[in-house]
N, C-alpha and C positions, 0 to 999 in steps of 0.2 A: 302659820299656814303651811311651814315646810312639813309638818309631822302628819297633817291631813294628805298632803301627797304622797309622803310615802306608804303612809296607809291605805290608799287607794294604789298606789301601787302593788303593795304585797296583796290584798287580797283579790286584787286581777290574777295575780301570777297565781297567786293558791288556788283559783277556783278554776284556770284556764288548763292547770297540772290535775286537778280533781278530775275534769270532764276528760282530759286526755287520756289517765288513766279507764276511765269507763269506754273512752274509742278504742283503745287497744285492745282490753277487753271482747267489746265486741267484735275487733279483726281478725283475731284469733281464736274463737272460738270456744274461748275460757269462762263464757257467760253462761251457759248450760250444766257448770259444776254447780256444786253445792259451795263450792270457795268463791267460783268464780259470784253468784247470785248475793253472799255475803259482803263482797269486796266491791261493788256497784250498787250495794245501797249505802256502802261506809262514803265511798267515793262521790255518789250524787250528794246524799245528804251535807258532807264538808263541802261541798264544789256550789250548793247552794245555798249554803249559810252566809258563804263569801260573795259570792256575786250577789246577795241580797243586797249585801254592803257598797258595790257598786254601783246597782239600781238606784240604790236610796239617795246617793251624796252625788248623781246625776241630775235622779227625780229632783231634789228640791234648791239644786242650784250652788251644793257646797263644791263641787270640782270646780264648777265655774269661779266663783269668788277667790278661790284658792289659786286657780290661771292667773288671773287678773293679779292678783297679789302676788303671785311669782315676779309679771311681766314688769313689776313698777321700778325702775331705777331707784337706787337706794340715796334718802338724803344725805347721807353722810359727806357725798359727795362736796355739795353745798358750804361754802365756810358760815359757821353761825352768825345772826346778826346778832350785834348791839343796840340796843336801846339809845336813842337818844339823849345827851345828859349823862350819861356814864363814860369815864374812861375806859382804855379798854387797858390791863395791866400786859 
């Protein structure tokens, strides 16, 4: 469950840096080039692909499962039991 988080991690950060690049873009007035027009379809289309990914493992519940499975104390803690009728060596 760790590699489902940080895969929701990274493609938060890639698509949060995708759209950021397209704000900048439009703050400065670099979106009226012909680079700028190329560089804001590369940047939406990656910045979408990724937060698609975040849509979807919200939509159907896998971040969730993946919290909760963070949040659980680990057994390890626990000393193993023995069965009844066995020594323990």
């Amino acid at each position: 469950m760790l590699e489902t988080l940080i895969l929701f991690g990274f493609c938060l950060l890639a698509g949060l840096i995708s759209l950021g690049v397209f704000a900048y873009l439009v703050m400065t007035g670099q979106i009226l080039t012909l680079d700028g027009i190329a560089l804001t379809i590369i940047s939406l289309t990656i910045g979408g692909v990724f937060m698609l990914n975040v849509v979807w493992s919200v939509f159907t519940g896998e971040l969730k499962r993946a919290m909760e499975h963070a949040k659980k104390k680990p057994d390890s803690a626990e000393p193993p039991s023995v069965p009844s009728g066995q020594a323990s060596s």
